[in-house]
C-alpha positions as CSV (number, residue, x, y, z in Angstrom):
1,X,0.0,0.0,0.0
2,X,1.7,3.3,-0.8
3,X,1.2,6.1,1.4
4,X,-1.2,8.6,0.2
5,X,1.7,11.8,0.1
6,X,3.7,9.2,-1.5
7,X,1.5,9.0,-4.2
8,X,2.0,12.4,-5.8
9,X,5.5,12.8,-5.9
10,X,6.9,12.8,-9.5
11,X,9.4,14.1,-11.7
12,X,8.6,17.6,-10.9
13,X,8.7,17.5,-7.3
14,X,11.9,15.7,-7.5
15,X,13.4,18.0,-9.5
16,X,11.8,21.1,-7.0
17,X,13.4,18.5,-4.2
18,X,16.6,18.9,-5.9
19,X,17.0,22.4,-6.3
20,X,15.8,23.1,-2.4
21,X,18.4,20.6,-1.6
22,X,21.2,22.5,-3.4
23,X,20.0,26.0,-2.2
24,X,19.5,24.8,1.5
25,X,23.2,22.9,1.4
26,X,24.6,24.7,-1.6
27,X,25.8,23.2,-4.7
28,X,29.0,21.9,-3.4
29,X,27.9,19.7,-0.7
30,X,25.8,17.8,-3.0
31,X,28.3,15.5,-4.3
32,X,29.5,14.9,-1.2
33,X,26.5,14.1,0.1
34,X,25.9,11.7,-2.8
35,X,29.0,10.3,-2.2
36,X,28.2,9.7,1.5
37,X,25.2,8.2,1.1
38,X,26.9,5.6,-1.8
39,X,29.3,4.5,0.8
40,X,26.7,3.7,3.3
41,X,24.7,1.9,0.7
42,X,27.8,0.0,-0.3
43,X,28.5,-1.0,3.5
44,X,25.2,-1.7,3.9
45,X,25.7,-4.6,1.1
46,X,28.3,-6.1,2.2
47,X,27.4,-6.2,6.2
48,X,24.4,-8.1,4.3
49,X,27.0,-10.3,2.1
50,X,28.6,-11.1,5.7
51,X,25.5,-12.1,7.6
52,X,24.1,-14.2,4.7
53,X,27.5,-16.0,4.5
54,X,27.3,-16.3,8.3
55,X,23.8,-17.7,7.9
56,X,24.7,-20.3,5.4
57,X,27.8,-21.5,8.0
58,X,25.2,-22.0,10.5
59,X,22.6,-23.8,8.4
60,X,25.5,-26.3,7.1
61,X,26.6,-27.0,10.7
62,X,23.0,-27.3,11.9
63,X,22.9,-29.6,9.1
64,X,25.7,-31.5,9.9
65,X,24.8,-31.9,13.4
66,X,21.7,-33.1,12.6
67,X,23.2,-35.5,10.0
68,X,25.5,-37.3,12.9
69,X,23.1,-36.9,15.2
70,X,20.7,-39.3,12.8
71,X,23.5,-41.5,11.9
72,X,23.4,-45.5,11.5
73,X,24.0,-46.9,14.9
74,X,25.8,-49.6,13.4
75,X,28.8,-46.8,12.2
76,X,29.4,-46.8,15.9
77,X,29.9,-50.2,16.7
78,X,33.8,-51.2,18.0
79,X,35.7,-53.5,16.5
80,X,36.1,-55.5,18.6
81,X,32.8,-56.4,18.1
82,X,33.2,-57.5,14.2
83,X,36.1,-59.3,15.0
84,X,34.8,-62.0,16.3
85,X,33.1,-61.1,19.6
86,X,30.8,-64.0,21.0
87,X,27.4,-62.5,21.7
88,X,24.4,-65.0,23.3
89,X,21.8,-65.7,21.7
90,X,18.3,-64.4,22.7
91,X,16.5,-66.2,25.5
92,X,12.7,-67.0,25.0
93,X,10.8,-64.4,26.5
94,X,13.4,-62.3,27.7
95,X,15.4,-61.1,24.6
96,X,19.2,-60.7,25.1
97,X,21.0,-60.6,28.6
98,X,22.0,-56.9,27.6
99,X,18.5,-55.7,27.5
């Protein structure tokens, strides 16, 4: 929704807004206020550059967390295990003596 005052500026006015400007600051300041506000404008980018690159480091180790986090149980298994390691068998009932 644009603002109702909003609605009536055009070329004209801008122009009238640049004149006032210059007689208000004069015609030298101008450029440097131009200049000024390009080097915000250009900060302002790449602050937003650095966030989003900060972003995306978090969502890849949020990602990665979760990814070992859900890992196959068997990946953690010693090797001692695999190499031969008697395990009983299941009782009736009862399951294994471990559980």
């Amino acid at each position: 929704m644009i603002h109702p005052i909003l609605a009536f500026i055009d070329a004209p006015i801008l122009i009238g807004i640049v004149v006032l400007g210059a007689l208000l600051f004069g015609a030298d300041k101008l450029p440097k206020l131009a200049r000024g506000a390009g080097q915000a404008k250009k900060e302002f980018m790449l602050g937003q550059i650095e966030a989003d690159e900060a972003a995306n480091r978090a969502r890849e180790e949020a990602r990665q967390r979760s990814a070992e986090s859900h890992a196959d149980v068997m990946d953690n298994v010693e090797a001692g295990a695999m190499q031969g390691e008697v395990v009983p068998p299941p009782t009736p009932g009862r399951g294994t003596p471990s559980s």
